[in-house]
Each structure stands twice: as structure tokens, then as C-alpha cells.
PyMOL Python script that loads the backbone (N, CA, C, O; Angstrom):
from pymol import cmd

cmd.read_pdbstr("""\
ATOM      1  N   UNK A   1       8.030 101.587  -8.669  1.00  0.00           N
ATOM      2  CA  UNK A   1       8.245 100.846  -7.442  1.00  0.00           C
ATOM      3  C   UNK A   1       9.387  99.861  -7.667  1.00  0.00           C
ATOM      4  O   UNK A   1       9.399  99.234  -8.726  1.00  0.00           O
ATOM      5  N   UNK A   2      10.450  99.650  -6.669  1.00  0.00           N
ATOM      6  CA  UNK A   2      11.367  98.644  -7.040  1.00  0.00           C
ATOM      7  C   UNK A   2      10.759  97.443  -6.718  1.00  0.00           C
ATOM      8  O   UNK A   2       9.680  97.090  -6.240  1.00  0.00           O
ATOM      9  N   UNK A   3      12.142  96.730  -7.269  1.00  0.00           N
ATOM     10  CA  UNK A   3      11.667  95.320  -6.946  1.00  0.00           C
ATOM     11  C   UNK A   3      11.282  94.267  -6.227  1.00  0.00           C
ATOM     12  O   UNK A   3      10.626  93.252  -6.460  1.00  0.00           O
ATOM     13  N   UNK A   4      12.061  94.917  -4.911  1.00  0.00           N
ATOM     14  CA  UNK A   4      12.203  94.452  -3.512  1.00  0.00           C
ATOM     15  C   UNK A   4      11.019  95.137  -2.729  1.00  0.00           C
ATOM     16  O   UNK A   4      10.627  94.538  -1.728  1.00  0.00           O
ATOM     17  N   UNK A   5      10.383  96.361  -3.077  1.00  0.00           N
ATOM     18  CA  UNK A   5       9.467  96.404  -2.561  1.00  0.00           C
ATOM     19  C   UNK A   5       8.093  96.258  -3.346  1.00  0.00           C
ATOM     20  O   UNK A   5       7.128  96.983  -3.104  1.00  0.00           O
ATOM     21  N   UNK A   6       8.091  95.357  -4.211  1.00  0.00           N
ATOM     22  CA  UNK A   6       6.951  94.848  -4.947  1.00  0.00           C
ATOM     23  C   UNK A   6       7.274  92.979  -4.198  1.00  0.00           C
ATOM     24  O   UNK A   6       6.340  92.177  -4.169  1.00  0.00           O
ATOM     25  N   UNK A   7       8.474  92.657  -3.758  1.00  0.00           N
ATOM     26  CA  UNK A   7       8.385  91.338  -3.071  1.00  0.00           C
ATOM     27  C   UNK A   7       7.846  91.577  -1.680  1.00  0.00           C
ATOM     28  O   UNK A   7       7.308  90.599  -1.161  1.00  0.00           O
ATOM     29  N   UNK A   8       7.888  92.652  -1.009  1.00  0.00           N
ATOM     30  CA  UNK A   8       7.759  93.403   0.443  1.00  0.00           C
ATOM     31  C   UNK A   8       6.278  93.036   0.368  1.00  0.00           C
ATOM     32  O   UNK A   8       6.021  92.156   1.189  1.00  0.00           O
ATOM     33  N   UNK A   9       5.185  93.437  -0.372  1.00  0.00           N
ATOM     34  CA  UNK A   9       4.018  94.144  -0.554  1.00  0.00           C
ATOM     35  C   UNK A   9       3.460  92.221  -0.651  1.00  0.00           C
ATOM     36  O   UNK A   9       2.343  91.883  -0.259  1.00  0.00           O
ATOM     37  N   UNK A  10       4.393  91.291  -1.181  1.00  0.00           N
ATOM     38  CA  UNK A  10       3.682  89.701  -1.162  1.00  0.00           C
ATOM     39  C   UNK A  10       3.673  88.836  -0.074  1.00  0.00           C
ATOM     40  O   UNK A  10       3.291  87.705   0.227  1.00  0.00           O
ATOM     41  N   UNK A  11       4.333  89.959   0.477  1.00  0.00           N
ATOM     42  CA  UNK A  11       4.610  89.084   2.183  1.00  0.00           C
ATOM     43  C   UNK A  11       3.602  88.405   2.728  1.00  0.00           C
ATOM     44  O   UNK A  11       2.496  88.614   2.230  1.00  0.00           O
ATOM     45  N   UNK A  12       3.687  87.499   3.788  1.00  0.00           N
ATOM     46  CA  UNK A  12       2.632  87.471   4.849  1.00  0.00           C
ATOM     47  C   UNK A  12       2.493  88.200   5.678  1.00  0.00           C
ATOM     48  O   UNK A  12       3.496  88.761   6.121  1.00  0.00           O
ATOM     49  N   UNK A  13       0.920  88.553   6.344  1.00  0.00           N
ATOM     50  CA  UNK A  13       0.937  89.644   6.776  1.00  0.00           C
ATOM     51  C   UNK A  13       1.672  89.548   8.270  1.00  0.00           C
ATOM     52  O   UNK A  13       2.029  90.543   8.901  1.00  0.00           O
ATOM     53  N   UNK A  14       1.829  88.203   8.710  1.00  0.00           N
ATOM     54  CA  UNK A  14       2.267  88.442  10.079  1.00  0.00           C
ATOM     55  C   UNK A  14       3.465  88.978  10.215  1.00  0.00           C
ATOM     56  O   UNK A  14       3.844  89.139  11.375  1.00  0.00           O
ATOM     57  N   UNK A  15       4.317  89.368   9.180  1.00  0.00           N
ATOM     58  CA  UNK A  15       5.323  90.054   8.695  1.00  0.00           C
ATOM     59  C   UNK A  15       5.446  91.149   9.769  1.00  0.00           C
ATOM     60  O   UNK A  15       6.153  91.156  10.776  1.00  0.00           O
ATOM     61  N   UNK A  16       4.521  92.139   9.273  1.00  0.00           N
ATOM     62  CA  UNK A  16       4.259  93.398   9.829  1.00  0.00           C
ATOM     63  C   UNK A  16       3.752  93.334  11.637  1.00  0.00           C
ATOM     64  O   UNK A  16       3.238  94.286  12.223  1.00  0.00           O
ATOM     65  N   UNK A  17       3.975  92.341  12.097  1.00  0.00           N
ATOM     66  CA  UNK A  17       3.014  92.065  13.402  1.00  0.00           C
ATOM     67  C   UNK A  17       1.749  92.393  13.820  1.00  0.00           C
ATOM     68  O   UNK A  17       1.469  92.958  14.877  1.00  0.00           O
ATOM     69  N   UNK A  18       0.680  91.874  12.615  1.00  0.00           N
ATOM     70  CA  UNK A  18      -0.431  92.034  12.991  1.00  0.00           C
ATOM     71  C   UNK A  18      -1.071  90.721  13.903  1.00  0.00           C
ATOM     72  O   UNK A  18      -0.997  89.603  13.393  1.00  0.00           O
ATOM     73  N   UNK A  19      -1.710  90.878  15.279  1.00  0.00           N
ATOM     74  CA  UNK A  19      -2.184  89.950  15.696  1.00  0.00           C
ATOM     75  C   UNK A  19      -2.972  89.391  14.854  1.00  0.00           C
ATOM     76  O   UNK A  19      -3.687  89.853  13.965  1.00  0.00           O
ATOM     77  N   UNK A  20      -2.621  87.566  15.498  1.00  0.00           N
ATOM     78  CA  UNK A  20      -3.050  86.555  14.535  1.00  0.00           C
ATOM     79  C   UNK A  20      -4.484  86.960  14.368  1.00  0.00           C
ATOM     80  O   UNK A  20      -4.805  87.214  13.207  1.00  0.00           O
ATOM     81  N   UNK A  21      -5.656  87.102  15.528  1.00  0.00           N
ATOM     82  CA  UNK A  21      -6.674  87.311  15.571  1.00  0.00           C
ATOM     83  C   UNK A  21      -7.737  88.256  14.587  1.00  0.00           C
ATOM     84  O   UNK A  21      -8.960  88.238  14.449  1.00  0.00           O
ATOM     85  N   UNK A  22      -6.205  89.419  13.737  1.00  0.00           N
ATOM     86  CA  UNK A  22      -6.823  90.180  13.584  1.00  0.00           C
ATOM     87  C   UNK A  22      -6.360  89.558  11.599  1.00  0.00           C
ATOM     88  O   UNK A  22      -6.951  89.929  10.585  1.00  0.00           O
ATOM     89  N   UNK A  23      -5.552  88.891  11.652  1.00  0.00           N
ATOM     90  CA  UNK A  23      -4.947  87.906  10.262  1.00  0.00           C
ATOM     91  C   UNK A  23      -5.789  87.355   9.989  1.00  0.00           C
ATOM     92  O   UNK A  23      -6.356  87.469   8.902  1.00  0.00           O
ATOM     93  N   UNK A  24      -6.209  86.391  11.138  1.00  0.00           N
ATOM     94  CA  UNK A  24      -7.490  85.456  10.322  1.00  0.00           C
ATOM     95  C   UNK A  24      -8.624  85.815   9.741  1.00  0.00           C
ATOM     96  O   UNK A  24      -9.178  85.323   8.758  1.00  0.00           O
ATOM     97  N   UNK A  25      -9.084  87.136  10.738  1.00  0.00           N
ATOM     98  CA  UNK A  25     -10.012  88.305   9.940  1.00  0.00           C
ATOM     99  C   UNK A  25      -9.860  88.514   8.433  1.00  0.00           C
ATOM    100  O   UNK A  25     -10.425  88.115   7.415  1.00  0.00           O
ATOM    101  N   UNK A  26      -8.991  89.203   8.705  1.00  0.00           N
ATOM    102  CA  UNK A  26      -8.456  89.625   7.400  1.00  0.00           C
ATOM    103  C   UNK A  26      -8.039  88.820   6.039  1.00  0.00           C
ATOM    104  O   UNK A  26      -7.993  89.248   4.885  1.00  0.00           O
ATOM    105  N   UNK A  27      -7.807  87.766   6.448  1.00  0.00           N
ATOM    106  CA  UNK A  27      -7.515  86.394   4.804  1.00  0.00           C
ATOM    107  C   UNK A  27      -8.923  85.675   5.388  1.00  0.00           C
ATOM    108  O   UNK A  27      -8.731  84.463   5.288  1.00  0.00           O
ATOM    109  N   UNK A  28     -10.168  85.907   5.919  1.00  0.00           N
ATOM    110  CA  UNK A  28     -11.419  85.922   5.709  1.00  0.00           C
ATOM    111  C   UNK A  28     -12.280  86.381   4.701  1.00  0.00           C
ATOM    112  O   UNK A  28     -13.223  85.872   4.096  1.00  0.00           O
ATOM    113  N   UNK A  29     -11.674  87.551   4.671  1.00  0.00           N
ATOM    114  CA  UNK A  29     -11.802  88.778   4.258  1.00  0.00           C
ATOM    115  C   UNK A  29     -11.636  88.775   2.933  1.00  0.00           C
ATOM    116  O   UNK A  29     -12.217  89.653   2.295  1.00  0.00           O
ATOM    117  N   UNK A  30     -10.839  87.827   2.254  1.00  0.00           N
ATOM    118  CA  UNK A  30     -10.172  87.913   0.852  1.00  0.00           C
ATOM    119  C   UNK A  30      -8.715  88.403   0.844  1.00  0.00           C
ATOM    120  O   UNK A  30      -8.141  88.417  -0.245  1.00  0.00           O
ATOM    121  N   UNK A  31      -7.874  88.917   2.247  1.00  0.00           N
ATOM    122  CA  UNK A  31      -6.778  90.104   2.144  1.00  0.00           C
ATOM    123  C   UNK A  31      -5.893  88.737   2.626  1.00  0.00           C
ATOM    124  O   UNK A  31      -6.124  87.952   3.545  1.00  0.00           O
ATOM    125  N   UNK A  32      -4.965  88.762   1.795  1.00  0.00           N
ATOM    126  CA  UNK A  32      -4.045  87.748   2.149  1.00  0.00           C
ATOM    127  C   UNK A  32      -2.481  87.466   2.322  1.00  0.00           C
ATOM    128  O   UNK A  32      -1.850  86.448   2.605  1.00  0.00           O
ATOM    129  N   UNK A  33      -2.124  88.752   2.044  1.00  0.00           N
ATOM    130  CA  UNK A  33      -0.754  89.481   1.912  1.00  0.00           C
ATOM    131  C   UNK A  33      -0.902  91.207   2.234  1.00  0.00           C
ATOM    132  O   UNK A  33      -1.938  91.776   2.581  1.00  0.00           O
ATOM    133  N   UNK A  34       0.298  91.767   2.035  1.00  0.00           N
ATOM    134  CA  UNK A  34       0.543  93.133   2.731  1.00  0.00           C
ATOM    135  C   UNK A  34       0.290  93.936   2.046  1.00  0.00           C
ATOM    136  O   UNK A  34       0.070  95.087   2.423  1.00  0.00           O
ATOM    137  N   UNK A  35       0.224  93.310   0.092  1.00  0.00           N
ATOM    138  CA  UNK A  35      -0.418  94.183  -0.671  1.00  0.00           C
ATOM    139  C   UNK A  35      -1.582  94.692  -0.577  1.00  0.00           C
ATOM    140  O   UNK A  35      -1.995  95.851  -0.597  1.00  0.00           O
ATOM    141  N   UNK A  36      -2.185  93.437  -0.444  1.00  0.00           N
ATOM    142  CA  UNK A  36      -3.764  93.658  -0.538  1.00  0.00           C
ATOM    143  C   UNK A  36      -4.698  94.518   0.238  1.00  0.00           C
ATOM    144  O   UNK A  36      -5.695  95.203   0.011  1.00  0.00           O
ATOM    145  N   UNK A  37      -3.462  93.976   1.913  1.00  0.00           N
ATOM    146  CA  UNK A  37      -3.752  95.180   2.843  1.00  0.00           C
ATOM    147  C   UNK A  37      -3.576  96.601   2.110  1.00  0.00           C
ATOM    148  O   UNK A  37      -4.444  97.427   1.827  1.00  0.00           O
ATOM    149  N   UNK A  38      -2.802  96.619   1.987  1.00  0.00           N
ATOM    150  CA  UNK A  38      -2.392  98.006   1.058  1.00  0.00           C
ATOM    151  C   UNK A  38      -3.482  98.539   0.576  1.00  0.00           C
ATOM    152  O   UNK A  38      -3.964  99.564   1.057  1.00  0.00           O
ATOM    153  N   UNK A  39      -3.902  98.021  -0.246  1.00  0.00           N
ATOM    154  CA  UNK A  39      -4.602  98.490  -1.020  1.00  0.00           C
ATOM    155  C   UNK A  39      -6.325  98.809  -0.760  1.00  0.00           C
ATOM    156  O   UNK A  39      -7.064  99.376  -1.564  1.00  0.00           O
ATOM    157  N   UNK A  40      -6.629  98.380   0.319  1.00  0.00           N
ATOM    158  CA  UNK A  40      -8.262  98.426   1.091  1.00  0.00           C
ATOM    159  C   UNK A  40      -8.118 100.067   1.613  1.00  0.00           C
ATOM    160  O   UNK A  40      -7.261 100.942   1.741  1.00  0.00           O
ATOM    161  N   UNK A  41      -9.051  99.917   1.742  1.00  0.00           N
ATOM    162  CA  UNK A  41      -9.566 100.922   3.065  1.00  0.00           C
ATOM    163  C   UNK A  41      -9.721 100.991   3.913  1.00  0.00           C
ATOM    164  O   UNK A  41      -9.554  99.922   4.499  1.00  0.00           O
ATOM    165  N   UNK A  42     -10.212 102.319   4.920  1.00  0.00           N
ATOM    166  CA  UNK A  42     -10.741 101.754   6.294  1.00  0.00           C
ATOM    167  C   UNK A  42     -12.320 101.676   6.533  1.00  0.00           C
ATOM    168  O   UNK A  42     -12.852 101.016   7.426  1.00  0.00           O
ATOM    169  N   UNK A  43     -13.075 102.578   5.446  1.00  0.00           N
ATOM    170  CA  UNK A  43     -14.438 102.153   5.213  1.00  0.00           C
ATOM    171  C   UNK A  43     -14.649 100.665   4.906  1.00  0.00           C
ATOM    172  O   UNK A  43     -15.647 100.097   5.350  1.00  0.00           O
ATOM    173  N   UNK A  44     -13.410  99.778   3.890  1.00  0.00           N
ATOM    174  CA  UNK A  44     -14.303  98.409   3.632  1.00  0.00           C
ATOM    175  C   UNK A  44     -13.556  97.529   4.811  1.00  0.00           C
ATOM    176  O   UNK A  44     -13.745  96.312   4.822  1.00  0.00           O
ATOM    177  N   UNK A  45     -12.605  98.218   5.921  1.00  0.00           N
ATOM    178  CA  UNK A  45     -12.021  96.900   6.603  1.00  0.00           C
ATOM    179  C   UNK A  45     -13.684  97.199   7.766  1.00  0.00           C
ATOM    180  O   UNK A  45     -14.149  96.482   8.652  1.00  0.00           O
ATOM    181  N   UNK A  46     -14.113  98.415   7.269  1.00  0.00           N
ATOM    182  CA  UNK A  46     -15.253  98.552   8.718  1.00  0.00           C
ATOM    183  C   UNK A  46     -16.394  97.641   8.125  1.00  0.00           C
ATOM    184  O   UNK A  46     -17.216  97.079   8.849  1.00  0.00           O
ATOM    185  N   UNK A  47     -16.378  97.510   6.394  1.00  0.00           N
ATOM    186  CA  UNK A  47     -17.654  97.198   6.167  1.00  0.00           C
ATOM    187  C   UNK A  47     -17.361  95.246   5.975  1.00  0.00           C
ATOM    188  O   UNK A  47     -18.219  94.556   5.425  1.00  0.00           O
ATOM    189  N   UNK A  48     -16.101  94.658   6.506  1.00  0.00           N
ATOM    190  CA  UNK A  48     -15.462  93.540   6.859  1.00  0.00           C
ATOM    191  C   UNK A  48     -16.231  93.229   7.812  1.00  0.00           C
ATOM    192  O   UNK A  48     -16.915  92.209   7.735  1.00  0.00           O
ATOM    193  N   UNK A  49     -16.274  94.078   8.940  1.00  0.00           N
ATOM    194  CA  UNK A  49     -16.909  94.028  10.434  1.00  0.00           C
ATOM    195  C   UNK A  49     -15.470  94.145  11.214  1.00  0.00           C
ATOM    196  O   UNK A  49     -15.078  93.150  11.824  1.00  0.00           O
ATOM    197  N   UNK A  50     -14.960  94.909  11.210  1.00  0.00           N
ATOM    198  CA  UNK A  50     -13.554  95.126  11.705  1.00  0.00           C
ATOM    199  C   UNK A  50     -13.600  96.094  12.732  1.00  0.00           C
ATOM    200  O   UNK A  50     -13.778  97.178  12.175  1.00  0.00           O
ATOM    201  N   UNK A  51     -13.507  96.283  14.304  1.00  0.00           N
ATOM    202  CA  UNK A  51     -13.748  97.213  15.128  1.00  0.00           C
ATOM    203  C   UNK A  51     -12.815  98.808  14.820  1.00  0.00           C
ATOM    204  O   UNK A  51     -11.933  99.004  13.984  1.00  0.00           O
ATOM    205  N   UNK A  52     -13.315  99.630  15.686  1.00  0.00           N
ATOM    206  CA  UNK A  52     -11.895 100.352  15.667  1.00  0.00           C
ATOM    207  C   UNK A  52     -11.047 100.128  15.854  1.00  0.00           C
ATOM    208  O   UNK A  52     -10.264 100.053  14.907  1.00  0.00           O
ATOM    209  N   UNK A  53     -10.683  99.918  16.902  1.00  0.00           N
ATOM    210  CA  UNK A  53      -9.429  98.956  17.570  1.00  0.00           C
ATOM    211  C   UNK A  53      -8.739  98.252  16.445  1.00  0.00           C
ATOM    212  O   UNK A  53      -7.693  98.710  15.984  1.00  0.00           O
ATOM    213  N   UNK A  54      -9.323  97.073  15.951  1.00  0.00           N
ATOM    214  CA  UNK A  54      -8.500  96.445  14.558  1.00  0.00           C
ATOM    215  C   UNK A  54      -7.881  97.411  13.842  1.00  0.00           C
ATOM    216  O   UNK A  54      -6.691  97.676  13.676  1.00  0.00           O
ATOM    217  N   UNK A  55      -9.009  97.953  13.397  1.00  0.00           N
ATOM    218  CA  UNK A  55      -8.482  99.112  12.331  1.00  0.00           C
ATOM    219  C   UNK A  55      -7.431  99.985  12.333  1.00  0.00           C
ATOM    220  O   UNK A  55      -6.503 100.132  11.538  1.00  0.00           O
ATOM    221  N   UNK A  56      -7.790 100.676  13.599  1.00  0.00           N
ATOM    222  CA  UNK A  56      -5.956 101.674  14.200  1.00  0.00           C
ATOM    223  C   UNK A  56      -5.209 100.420  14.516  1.00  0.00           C
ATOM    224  O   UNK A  56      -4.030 100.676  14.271  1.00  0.00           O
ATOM    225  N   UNK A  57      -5.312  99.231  14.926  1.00  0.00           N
ATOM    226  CA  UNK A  57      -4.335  98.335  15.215  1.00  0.00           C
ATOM    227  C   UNK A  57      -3.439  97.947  13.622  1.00  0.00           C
ATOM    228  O   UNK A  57      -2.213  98.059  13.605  1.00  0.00           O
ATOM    229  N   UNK A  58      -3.771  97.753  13.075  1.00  0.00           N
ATOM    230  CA  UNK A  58      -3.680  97.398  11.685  1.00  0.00           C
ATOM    231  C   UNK A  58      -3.056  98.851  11.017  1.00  0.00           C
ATOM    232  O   UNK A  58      -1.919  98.582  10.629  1.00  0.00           O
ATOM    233  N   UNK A  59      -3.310 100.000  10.794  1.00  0.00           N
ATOM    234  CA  UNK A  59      -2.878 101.246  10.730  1.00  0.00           C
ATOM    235  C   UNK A  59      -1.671 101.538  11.317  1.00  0.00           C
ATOM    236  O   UNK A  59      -0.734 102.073  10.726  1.00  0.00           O
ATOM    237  N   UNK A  60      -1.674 101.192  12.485  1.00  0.00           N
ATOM    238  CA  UNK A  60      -0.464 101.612  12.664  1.00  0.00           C
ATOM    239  C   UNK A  60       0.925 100.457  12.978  1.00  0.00           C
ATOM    240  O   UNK A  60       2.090 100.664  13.318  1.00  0.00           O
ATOM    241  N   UNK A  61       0.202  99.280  12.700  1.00  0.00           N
ATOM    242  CA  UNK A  61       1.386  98.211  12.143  1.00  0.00           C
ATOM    243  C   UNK A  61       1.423  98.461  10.490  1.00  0.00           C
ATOM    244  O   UNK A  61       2.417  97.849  10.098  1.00  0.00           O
ATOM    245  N   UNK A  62       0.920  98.947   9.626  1.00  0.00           N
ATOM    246  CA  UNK A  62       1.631  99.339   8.486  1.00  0.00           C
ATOM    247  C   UNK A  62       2.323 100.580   8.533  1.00  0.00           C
ATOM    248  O   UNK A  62       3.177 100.755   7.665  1.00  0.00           O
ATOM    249  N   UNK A  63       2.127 101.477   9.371  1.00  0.00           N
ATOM    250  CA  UNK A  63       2.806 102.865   9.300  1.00  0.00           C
ATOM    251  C   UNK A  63       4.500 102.533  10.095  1.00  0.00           C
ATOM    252  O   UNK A  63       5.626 102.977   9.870  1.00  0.00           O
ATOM    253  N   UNK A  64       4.143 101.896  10.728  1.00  0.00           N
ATOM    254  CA  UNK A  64       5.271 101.386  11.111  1.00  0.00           C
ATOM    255  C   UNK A  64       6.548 100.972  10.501  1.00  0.00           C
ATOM    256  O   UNK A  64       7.711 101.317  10.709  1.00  0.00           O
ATOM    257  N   UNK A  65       5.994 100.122   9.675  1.00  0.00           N
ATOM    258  CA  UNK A  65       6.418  99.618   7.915  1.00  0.00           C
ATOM    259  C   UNK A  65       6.084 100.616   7.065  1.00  0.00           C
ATOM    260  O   UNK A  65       5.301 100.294   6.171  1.00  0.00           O
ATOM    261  N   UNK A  66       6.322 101.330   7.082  1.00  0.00           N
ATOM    262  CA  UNK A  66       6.373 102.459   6.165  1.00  0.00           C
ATOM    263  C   UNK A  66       5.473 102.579   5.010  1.00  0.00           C
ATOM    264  O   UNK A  66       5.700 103.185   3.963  1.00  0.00           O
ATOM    265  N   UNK A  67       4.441 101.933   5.334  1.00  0.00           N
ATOM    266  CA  UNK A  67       2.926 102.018   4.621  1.00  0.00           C
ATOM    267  C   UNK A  67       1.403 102.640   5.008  1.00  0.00           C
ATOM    268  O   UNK A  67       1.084 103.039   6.128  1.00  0.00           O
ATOM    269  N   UNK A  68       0.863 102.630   4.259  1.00  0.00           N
ATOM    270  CA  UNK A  68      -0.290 102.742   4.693  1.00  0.00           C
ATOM    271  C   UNK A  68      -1.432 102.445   3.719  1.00  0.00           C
ATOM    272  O   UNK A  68      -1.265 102.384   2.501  1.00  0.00           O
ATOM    273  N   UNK A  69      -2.709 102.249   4.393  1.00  0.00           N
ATOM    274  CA  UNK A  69      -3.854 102.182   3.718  1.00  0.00           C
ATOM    275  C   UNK A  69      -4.040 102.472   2.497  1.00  0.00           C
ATOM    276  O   UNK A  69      -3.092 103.153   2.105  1.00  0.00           O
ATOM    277  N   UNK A  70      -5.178 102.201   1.293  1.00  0.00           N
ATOM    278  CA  UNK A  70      -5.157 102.870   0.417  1.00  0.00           C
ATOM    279  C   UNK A  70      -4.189 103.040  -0.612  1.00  0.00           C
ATOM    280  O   UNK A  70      -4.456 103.989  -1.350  1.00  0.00           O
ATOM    281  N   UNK A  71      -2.879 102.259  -0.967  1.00  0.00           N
ATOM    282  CA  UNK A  71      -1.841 102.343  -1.684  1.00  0.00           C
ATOM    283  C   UNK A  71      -0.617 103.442  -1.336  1.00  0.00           C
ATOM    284  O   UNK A  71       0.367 103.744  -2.012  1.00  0.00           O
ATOM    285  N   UNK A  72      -1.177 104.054   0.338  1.00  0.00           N
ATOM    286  CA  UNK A  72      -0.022 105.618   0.141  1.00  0.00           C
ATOM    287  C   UNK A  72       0.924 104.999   0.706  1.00  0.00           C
ATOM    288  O   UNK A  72       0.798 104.644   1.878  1.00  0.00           O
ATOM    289  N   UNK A  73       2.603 104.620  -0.341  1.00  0.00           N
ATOM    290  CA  UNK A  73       3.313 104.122   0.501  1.00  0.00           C
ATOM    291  C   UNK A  73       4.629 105.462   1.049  1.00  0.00           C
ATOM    292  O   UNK A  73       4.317 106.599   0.694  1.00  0.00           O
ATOM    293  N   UNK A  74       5.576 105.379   1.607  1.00  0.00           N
ATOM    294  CA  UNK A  74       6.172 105.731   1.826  1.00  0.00           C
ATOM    295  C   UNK A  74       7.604 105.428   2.117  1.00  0.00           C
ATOM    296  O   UNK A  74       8.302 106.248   1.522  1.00  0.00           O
ATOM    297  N   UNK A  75       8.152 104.772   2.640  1.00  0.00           N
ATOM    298  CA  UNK A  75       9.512 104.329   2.473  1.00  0.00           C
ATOM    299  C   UNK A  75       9.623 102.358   3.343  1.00  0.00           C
ATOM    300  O   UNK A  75       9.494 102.041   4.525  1.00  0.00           O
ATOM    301  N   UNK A  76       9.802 101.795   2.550  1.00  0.00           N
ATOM    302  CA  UNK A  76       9.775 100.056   2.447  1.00  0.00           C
ATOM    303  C   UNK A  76      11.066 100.352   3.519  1.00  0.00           C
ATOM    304  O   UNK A  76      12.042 101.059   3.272  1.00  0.00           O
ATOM    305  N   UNK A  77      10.775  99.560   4.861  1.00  0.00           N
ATOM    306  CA  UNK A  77      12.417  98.867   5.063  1.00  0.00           C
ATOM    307  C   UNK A  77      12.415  97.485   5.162  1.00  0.00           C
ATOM    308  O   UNK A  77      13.475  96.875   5.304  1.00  0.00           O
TER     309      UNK A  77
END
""", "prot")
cmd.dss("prot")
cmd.show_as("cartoon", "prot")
cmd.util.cbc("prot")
cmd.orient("prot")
């Protein structure tokens, strides 16, 4: 992984435009950057108490960013 996208991954998450609502959840949560997102699931953001809605909301503001769930990344811009 380069370097710039190991600084990408320390971001804050509002980075990626996740509603605040769904941020505060989430650094509730223990998840406090874009890595960490990274690196969860969607079984433990459900077992968070995270609706569907969050969940595809959140999904597809990292796919967006050229990430996803689970560590699968794909191309950092």
C-alpha cells in the first residue's frame, strides 16, 4: 500500500461524506477514521445497531472512494 493511501485510510470520516448522524454512530462505535471503517463489516456495523439504510449509506460513500468494507480496497483518489 503506498503512502498516501495509508494517510487516506487516517482521515476523518466526514472526508468521505458520511452523514454526521451516521459519524457519531460510528466513533460510538469505537470506528474513528476511514481505516477502521475499512476494516469492519456489515454483520458488526448491524451488530453496532446500524439500520440498513446506514449501512448501504456508508457502503456506498466508501465505494465511491474507491473502498470498501472489510479491507477490499480498490483504487484511493
Amino acid at each position: 500500500m503506498k503512502k498516501s493511501s495509508i494517510k487516506f485510510l487516517k482521515n476523518d470520516l466526514s472526508l468521505i461524506e458520511i452523514d454526521k448522524e451516521v459519524i457519531l454512530k460510528l466513533n460510538n462505535a469505537g470506528i474513528k477514521n476511514i481505516g477502521d471503517l475499512c476494516k469492519t463489516n456489515r454483520k458488526a456495523l448491524n451488530n453496532f445497531g446500524f439500520n440498513t439504510y446506514e449501512i448501504n449509506h456508508i457502503i456506498v460513500k466508501l465505494q465511491l472512494s474507491g473502498l470498501d468494507l472489510s479491507k477490499k480496497q480498490t483504487t484511493i483518489i
